[in-house]
N, C-alpha and C positions, 0 to 999 in steps of 0.2 A: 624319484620325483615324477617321472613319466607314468610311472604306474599307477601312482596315486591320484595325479592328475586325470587319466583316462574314469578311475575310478569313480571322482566327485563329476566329470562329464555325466557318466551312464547315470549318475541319481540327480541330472538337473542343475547341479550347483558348479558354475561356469566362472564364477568371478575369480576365486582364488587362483584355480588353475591358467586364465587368462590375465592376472597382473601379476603373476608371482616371474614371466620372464622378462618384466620392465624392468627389474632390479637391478638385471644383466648389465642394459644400458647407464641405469643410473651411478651403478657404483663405478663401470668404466670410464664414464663421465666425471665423477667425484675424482677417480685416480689421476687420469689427463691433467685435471683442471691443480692435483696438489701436483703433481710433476712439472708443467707448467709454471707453476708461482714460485717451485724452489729450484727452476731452473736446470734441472736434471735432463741429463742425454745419456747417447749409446746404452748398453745392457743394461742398469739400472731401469730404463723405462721400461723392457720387456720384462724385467721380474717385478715391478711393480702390475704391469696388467697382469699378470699370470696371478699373483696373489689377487688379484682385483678377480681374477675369475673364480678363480677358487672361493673365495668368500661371496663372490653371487649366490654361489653352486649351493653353499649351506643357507643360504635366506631363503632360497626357493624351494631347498625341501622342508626348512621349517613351516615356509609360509603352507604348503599341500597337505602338511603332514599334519600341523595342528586344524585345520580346513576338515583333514578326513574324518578326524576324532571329533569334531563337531558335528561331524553329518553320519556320525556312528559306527563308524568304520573302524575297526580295531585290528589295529597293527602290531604285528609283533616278531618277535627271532622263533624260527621255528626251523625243526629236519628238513630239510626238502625232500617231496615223494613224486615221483613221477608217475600220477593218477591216470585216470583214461582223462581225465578234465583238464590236467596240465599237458597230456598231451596235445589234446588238441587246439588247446591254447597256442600251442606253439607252434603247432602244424598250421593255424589262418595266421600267425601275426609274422612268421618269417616273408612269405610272400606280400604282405601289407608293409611292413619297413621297408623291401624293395623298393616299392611304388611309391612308398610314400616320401624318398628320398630320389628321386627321378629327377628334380631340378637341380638338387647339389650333383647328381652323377653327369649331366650335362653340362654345368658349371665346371668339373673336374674337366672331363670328357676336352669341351673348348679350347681350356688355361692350358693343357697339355698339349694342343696342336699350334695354340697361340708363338708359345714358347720359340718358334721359327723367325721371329718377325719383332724387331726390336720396337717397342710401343704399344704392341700388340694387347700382350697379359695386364698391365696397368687400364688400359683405357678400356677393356671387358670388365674387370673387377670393380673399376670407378662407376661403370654404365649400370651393371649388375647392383652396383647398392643403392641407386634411385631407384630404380624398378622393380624390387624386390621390397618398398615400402607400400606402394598399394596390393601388391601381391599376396604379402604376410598380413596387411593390415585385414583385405577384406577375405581372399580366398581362403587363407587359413582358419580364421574364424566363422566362416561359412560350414566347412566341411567337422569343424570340430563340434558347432552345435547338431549340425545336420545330422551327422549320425544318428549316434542314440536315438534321437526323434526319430528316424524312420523306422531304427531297427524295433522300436516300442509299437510305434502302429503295428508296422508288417507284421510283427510277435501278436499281435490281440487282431487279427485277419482284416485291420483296416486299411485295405486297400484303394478306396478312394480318399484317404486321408494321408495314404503316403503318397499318392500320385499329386496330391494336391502341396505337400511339402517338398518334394523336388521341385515342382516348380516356379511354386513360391521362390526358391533358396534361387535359382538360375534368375529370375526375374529381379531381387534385390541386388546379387552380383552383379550382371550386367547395368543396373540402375547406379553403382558406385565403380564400375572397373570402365566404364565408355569415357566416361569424360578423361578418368586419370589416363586413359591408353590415347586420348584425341588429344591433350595436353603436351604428354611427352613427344608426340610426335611434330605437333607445331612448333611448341616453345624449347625445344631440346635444349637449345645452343643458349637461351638466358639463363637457363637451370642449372647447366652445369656449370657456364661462366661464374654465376653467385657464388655457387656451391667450392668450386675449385681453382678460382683463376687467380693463382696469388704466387707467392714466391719459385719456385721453380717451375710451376704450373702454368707453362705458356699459352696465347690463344691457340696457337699450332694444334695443341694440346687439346683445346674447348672443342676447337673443330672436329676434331677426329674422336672423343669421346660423348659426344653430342650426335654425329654419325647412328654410332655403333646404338645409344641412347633409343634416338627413332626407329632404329629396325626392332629393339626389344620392345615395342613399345606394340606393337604389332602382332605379338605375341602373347602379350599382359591378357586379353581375356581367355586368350585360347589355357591359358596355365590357370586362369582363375574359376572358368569352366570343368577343366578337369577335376580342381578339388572339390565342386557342385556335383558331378558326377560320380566317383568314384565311391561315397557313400551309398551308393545303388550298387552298388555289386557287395559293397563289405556285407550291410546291412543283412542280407539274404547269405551272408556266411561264404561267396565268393571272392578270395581275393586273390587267386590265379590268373583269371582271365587281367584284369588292372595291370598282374605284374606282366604277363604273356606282349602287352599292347605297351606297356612300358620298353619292354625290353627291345621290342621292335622298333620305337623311338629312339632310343641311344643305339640303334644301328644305323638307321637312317641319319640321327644328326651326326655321326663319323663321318658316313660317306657324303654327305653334302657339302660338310665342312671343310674335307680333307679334298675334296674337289675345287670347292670355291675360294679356300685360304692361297693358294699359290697366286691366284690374279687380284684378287679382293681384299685381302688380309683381314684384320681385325673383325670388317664390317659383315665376310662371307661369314665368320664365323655365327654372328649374330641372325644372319638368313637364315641358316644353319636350324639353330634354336626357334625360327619362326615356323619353319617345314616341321620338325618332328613337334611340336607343341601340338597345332593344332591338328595332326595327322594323329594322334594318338588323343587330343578331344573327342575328334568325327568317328574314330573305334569305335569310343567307349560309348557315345552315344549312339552309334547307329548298332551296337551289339545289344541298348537297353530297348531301344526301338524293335528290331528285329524278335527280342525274346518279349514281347509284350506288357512290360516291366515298367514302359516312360509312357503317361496316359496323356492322349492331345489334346490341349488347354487353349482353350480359345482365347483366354485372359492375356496368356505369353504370347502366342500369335499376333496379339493385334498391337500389345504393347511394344512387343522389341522393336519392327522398325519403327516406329512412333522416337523411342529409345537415340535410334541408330539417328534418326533425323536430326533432333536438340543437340545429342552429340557430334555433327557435322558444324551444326548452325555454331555450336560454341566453339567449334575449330576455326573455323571463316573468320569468327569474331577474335580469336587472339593472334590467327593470322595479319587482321592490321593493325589490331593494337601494337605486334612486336614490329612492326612497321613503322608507326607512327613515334613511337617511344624508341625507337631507335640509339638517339642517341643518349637516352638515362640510359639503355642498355650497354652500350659498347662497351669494348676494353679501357677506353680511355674515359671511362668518366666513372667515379669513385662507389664504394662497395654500397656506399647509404641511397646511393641516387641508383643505382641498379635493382639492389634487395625493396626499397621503395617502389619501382616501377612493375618486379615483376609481382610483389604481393596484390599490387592493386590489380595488375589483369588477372590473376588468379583468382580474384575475389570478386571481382565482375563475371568472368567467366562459368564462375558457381551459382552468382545471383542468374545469368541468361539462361544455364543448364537448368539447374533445377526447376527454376519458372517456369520455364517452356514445357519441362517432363510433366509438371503440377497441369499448367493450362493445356495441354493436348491431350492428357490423360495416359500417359504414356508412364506416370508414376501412380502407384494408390499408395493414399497416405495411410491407409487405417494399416496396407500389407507394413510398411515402413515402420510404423511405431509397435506394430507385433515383435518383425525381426529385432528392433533394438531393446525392446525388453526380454525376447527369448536370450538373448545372445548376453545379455548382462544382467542376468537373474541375480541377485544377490545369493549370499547365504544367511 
């Protein structure tokens, strides 16, 4: 399925490969929701999701499979021979899976020193799947269009056409990961409240996963960054150095971690994760800089702190919103009058962001409606 997906990436055709892992979620959901109504507990619901997985597993490579065959691709059982082509297929893509699994190996990394500290591993895990939705939503889909595009200019020697799609691709990331990174960190404690403050799930609990929350939060562009970046080195057929700069990240997040877990607990963990994030952003970027590779764009210059500013201004602003609504927010007042209060700052906060980004110039609309048609090209 990954294969094929990469596949229908390099010829343009982005949709199928980009909905076919909603499935995941949907039929998870479908399962939850029949175990739930027939009132099923203990093992039964683990082998209901496990069969829930397994049956994503076959829709998704249905959905790639028939996707390839429409866009010509012909699939089929064949010997395998290990060409000079397959080899060195495999010689760039072993060190590109490395890299490219950096946040699950820090996630591991964490959960494994967590394990010390009772509360610890849950309130990582819980923090970890807020902020791992603008993560996946934008950085992911950044780096998966990006590629191919660049590797196509730089293939046909257009070099001011690739300089000019990195930083396009940095300049719409940062235009969607500031606000979600200025958010999490204001409003941590109503988000997770909403999100998990119910049966077992005490405020004790909001508190200290709300914590750990803000400090991730911190590190959302530095991680959203990296997947902007690291299409510059694949593209040119480097993807040693990415894993070189990786690997010296999950050494540094050990040792920070394993430092600051004994006094800090959960939360040094998550410091942790902020140090090697963007310590292996500034690599990668100051290695594309260095080798003459990332061209300086006056457009990004003048927009990001433009950017950096609306993203404060929108911070200040659900600063007293979660002030003033205080008490729709609390523990003590019911889940309709919380999820009510915080959609409405959310949804102000996006009208103040975005505005501001439009009226300062800090956003271009024509760059915005490019990205979301590259990114959602049909087939």
């Amino acid at each position: 399925g990954a294969m094929m997906a990469g596949m229908l990436n390099s010829l343009r055709r982005y949709f199928a490969a980009a909905i076919a892992p909603v499935f995941l979620n949907v039929i998870l959901v479908t399962v939850l929701a029949i175990v739930w109504y027939r009132g099923m507990e203990g093992r039964i619901v683990g082998e209901m999701l496990a069969w829930g997985v397994l049956a994503a597993g076959v829709v998704q490579l249905a959905i790639v499979t028939v996707a390839a065959r429409r866009a010509g691709v012909k699939i089929g059982f064949r010997r395998p021979r290990l060409t000079p082509s397959v080899k060195r297929l495999l010689w760039l893509a072993l060190p590109a899976a490395i890299t490219g699994g950096i946040t699950q190996i820090n996630t591991l990394v964490g959960t494994a020193i967590a394990t010390g500290q009772d509360g610890a591993v849950p309130a990582l895990n819980l923090a970890d799947r807020v902020y791992q939705l603008p993560l996946g939503v934008v950085g992911v889909a950044v780096g998966v269009v990006l590629l191919p595009e660049l590797a196509r200019a730089l293939k046909a020697g257009h070099n001011i056409e690739a300089a000019s799609l990195q930083n396009r691709s940095v300049e719409f990331t940062l235009l969607l990961t500031l606000p979600a990174a200025a958010a999490l960190l204001v409003i941590s404690e109503p988000i997770v409240r909403v999100l998990y403050e119910r049966g077992a799930f005490t405020p004790d609990d909001t508190v200290l996963v709300s914590e750990v929350l803000s400090i991730f939060a911190i590190a959302l562009p530095a991680f959203v960054l990296i997947k902007a970046f690291t299409p510059g080195f694949f593209a040119r057929e480097d993807t040693r150095t990415p894993m070189l700069f990786a690997a010296l990240s999950v050494a540094l997040n050990i040792t920070v971690a394993l430092t600051l877990f004994p006094t800090m607990g959960a939360p040094g963990i998550a410091v942790a994760s902020v140090v090697s994030g963007w310590a292996n952003a500034s690599l990668l970027f100051g290695t594309l800089l260095w080798r003459g590779q990332w061209g300086r764009d006056i457009p990004l210059i003048t927009r990001l702190p433009r950017l950096v500013l609306c993203a404060a201004v929108m911070a200040g602003g659900l600063w007293f919103a979660a002030d003033w609504l205080a008490p729709a927010l609390a523990s003590e007042a019911s889940i309709i009058s919380q999820a009510a209060a915080l959609a409405a700052m959310v949804a102000g906060a996006m009208v103040v962001y975005f505005g501001l980004a439009i009226v300062t110039g800090g956003a271009d609309l024509g760059m915005i409606r490019r990205n979301i048609r590259r990114s959602g090209t049909p087939e």
